[in-house]
C-alpha positions in Angstrom: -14.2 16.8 4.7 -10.5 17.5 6.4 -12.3 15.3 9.6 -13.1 12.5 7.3 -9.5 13.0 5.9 -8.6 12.8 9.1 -10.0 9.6 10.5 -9.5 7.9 7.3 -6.0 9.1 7.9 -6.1 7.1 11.1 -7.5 4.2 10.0 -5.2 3.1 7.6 -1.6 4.2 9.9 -1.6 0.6 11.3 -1.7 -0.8 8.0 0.7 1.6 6.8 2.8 0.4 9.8 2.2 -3.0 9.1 3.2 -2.9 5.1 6.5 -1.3 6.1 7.5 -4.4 8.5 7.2 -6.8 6.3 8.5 -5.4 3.1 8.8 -7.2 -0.1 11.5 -6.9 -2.8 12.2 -2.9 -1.5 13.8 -2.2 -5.3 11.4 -3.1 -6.8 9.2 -1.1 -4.8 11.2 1.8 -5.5 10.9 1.1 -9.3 7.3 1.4 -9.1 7.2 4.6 -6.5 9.5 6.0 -9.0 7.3 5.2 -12.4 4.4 6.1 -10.3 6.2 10.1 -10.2 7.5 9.8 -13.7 3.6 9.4 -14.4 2.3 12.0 -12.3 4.6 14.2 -13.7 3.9 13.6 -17.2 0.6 14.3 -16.1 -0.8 11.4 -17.6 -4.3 11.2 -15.0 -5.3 8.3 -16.3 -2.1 6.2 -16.1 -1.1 7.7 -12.8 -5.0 6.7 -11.5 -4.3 3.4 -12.7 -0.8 3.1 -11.1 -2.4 4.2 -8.6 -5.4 1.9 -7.7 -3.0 -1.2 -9.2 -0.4 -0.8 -6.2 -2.9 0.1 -3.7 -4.8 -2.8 -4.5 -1.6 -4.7 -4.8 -0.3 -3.6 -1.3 -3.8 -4.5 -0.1 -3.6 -8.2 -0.9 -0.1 -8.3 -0.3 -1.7 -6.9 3.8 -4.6 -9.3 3.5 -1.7 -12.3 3.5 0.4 -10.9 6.2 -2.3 -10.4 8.4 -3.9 -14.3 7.7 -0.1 -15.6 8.4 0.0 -13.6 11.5 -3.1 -15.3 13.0 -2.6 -18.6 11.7 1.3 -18.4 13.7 -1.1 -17.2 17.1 -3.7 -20.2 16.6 -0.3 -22.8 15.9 0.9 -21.4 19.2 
């Protein structure tokens, strides 16, 4: 399990990498890390889980659109 941690792990560092060079609005970001804690805290699973999924799936698209900008700015050039 730690091995499939692991390369999972790996996996997603360029993405990771990726996110943070093209930020978006970085309070608001903070906002939502922030609520994100107060939630874990609370320990409210089923809020948190849902904060959860909804920013990484949020991060995800936000990735998908960086990713099809870079390679539509190579193919212009």
């Amino acid at each position: 399990m730690l091995a499939q941690i692991k390369t999972l792990n790996n996996n997603c560092d360029r993405y990771t990498r990726l996110h943070l060079m093209f930020p978006r609005n970085r309070a608001q970001a903070g906002q939502r890390h922030e609520a994100l804690l107060d939630s874990w805290r609370s320990k409210d699973v089923a809020a948190t889980r849902q904060m959860l999924w909804d920013h990484i799936m949020d991060s995800g698209l936000y990735l998908r659109k960086v990713i099809a900008n870079m390679r539509e700015h190579r193919a212009a050039h």
